[in-house]
SEBAPA-807649 format. One record per residue: x, y, z of N, C-alpha, C in turn. Coordinates in pm, whole numbers, plus 50000, padded with zeros to 5 digits. Layout:
<atoms>
XYZXYZXYZ
...
</atoms>
This chain:
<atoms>
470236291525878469806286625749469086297825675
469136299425561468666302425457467506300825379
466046300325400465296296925374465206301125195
464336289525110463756295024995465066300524886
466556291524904466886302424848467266302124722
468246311724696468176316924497468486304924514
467486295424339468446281524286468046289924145
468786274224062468846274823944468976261923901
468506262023741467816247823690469196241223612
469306230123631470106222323536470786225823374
469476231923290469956236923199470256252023192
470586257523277470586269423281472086278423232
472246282723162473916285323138474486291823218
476116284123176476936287523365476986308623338
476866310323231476966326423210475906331223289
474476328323276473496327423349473606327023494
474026321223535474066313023716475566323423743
476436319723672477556337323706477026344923763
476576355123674475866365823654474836367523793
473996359423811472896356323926473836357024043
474816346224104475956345724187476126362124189
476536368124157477016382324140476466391824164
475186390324114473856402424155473836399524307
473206391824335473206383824453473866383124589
475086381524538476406381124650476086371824710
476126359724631476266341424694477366335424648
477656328224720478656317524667478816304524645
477106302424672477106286724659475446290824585
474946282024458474176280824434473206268124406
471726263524484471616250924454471286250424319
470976236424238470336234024147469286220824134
468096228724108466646222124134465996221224018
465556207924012464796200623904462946201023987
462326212323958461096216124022461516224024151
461326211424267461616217724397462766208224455
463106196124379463976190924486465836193124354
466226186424452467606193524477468106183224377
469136184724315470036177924174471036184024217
471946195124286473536198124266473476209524319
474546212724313475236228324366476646230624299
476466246324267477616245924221478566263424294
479056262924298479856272824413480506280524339
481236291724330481506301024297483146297724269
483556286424341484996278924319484836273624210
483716264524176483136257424047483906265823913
483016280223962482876287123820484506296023805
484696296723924486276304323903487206293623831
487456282323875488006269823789487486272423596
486746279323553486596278523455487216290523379
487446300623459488766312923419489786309623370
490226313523264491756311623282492596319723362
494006313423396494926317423574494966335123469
495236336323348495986346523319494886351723180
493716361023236493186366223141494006372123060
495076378923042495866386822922496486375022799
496526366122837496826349322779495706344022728
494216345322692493216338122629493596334122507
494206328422463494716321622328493326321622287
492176315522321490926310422245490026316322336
489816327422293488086335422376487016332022314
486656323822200485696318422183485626301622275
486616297622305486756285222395485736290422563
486146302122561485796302122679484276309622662
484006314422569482476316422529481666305022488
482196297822428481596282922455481146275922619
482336277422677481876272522819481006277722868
481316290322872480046299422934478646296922887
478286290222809476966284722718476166275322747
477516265822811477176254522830475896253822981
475186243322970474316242823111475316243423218
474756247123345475416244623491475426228723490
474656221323433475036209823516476026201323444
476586205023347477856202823349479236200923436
478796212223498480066215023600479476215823744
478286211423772477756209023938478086200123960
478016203524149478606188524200477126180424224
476466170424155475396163524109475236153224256
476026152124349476216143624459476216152124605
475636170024611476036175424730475556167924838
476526166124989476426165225088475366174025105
474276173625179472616175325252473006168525361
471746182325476471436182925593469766181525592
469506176725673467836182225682467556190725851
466496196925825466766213525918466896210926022
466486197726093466356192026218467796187426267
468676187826196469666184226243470686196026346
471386190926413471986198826501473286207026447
472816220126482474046231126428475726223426459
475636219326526477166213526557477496206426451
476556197026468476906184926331476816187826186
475876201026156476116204226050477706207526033
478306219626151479636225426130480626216226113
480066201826194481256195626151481446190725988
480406191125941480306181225822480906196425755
480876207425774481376216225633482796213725655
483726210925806485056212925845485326202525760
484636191725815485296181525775485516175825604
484456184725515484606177825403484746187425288
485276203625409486156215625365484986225625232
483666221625272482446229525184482496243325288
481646253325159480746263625276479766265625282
478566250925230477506254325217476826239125248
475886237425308475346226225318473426229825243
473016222825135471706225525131470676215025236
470116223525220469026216225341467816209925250
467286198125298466676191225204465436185525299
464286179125245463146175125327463956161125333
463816150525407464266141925393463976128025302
462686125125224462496116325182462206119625055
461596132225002461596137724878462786147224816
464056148124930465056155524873464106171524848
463306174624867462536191524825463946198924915
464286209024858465126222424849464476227824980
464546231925102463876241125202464806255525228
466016253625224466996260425279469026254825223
469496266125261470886263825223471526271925378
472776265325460472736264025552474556267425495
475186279725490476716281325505477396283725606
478516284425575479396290725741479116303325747
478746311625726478476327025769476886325725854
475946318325779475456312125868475276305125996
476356300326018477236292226104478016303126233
478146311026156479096321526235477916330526300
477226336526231476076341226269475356336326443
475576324626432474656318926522476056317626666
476956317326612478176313426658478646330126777
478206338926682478316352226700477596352126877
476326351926852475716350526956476436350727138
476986337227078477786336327208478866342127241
479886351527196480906349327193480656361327264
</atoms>
């Protein structure tokens, strides 16, 4: 797990949270209203908002518009959460099974942000043994 890590606020523009993703080298970012958790939005999120064929932008102000818009537009407002106590297995299963690479980790009754928990993470620990 990931303690403390980069988020970003609801209204924050997806150009904004790009940009951050990038400096960074993340691919999943949460999004926090104070300290607890409202969404995530992943780096799949924001590629979906490319067009397939940059040489084809019929409307580059269309897509400067999007870019404007808040992240929580396009977060997933419902992420699947772990809380830290839970067992590395069962986290791995829940990313296989519901094909994420990031699980945020949450306190359990106030939802507070502690950590973000991915498969490289996963592998990391995985590493160990092998």
């Amino acid at each position: 797990m990931t303690p403390q890590p980069i988020v970003a606020f609801p209204n924050t523009k997806i150009r904004e949270v790009l940009g951050l993703m990038l400096d960074r080298h993340v691919r999943h970012l949460p999004i926090v209203e104070g300290k607890v958790l409202v969404g995530i939005v992943s780096i799949h999120d924001l590629r979906a908002l490319i067009p397939r064929d940059l040489s084809d932008v019929s409307h580059p102000h269309g897509v400067e518009r999007v870019l404007d818009e808040p992240v929580s537009k396009i977060m997933n407002a419902a992420p699947i959460t772990v809380q830290a106590n839970l067992e590395l297995k069962k986290a791995v299963d829940l990313i296989v099974a519901h094909q994420i690479g990031a699980l945020p980790v949450v306190e359990a009754v106030s939802k507070k942000l502690v950590g973000i928990l991915s498969y490289v993470d996963a592998l990391r620990v995985a590493r160990a043994f092998l």
